[in-house]
C-alpha positions in Angstrom: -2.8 -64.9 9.4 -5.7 -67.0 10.6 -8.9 -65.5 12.7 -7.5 -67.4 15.7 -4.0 -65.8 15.4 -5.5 -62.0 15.4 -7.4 -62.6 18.5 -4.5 -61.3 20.9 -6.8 -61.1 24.1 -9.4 -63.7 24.7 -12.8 -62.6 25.6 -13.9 -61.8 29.2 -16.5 -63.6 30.7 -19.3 -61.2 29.8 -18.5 -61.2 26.3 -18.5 -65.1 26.1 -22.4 -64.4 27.4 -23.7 -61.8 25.0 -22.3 -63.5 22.4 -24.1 -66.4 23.3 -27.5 -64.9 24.0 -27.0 -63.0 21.7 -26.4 -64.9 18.1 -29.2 -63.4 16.4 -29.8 -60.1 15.0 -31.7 -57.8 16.8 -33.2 -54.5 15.2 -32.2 -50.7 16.0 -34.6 -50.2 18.4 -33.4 -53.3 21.0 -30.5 -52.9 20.5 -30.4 -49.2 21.8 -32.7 -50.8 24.6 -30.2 -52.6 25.5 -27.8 -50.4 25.3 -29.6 -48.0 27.6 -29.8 -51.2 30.4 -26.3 -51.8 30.1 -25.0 -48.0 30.5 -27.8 -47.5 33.6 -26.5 -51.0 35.6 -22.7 -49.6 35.0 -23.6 -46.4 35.7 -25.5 -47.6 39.1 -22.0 -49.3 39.9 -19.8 -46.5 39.3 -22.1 -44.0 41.3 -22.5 -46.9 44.6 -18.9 -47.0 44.4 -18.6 -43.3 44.2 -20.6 -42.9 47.3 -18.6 -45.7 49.1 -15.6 -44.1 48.5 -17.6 -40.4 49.8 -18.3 -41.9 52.7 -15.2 -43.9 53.9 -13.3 -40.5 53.2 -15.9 -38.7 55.1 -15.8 -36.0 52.6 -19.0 -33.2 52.2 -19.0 -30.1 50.5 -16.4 -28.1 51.9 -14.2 -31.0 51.7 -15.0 -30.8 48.1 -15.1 -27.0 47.3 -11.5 -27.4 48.6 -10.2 -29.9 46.7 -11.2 -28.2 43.6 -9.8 -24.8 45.3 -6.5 -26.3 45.9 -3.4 -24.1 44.2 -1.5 -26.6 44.8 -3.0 -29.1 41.7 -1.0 -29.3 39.0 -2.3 -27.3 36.2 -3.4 -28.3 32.8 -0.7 -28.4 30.0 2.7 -29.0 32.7 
């Protein structure tokens, strides 16, 4: 099987990019830098989208306190 035939999903856009700025090696320490930028801009995302979501719901505390109060969740291991 050729290297073309075990790539089952093409890359994504951001892929295509890193791999292209990034053909060289880089040593431990940037590359846990950049690890660290990546995991704080998704991060950033998922919490902005966390508090759109908050707010379009309205939701506060007590909303929350009883969502996580409900009996009526279906409990672990059903």
């Amino acid at each position: 099987m050729s290297d073309m035939e075990t790539l089952k999903t093409p890359f994504t856009n951001l892929q295509l990019e890193l791999l292209k700025v990034f053909s060289h090696d880089l040593s431990e320490t940037e590359l846990k830098e950049i690890k660290a930028m990546l995991l704080e801009y998704f991060s950033k995302k998922a919490i902005l989208e966390a508090d759109k979501v908050w707010d379009e719901k309205k939701w506060n505390e007590e909303k929350i306190a009883s969502i996580l109060s409900d009996s009526e969740r279906t409990p672990y291991g059903k």
